[in-house]
N, C-alpha and C positions, 0 to 999 in steps of 0.2 A: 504494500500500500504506500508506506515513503517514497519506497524509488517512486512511485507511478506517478506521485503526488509533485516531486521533485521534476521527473520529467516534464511535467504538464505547466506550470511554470515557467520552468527555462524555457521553453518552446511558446507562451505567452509574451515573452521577454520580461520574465518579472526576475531578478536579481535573486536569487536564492542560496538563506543562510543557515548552514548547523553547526548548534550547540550541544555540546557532550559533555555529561559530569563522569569523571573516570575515576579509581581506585579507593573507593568505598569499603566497604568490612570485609564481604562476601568475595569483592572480584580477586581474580588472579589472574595473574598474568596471561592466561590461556583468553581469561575474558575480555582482556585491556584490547587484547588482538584483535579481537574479534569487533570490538568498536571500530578502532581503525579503523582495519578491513570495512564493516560497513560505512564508515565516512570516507571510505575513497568509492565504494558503490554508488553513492550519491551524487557523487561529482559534486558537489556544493560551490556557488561563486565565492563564497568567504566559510570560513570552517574556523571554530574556537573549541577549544577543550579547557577543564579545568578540573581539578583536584576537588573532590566532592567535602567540601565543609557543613558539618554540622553545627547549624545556628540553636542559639538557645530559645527554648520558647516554640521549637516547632517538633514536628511528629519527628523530623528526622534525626533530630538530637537526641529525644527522646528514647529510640531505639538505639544509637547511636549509647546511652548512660547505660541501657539495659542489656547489650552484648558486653560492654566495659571497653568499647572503642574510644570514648572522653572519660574523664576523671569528672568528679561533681565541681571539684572548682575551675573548669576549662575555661 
């Protein structure tokens, strides 16, 4: 559905952009890959990635206290 969505776009000429949160609790390395990989499927005209931070105050920090990924005073 991405790609198709991606394609249909670019061929509108609308500029199209992906963002990707990477290295999270769960991922590994096999997974990191596997984003790449699909951000170069995409072709995207601009591509960001970033280091997934867990903010306080949201679900993902929350899971984030409860696997022991942050300390209580992060």
């Amino acid at each position: 559905m991405f790609k198709e969505v991606f394609w249909l776009t670019r061929r509108s000429g609308i500029e199209t952009f992906a963002y990707f949160m990477i290295s999270y609790a769960h991922e590994s390395e096999k997974t990191v890959r596997k984003t790449i990989s699909f951000a170069i499927e995409l072709d995207p005209d601009l591509v960001m990635s970033t280091v997934t931070t867990p903010l306080p105050q949201t679900p993902l920090y929350d899971l984030a206290r409860r696997e022991g990924v942050v300390k209580g005073d992060y």
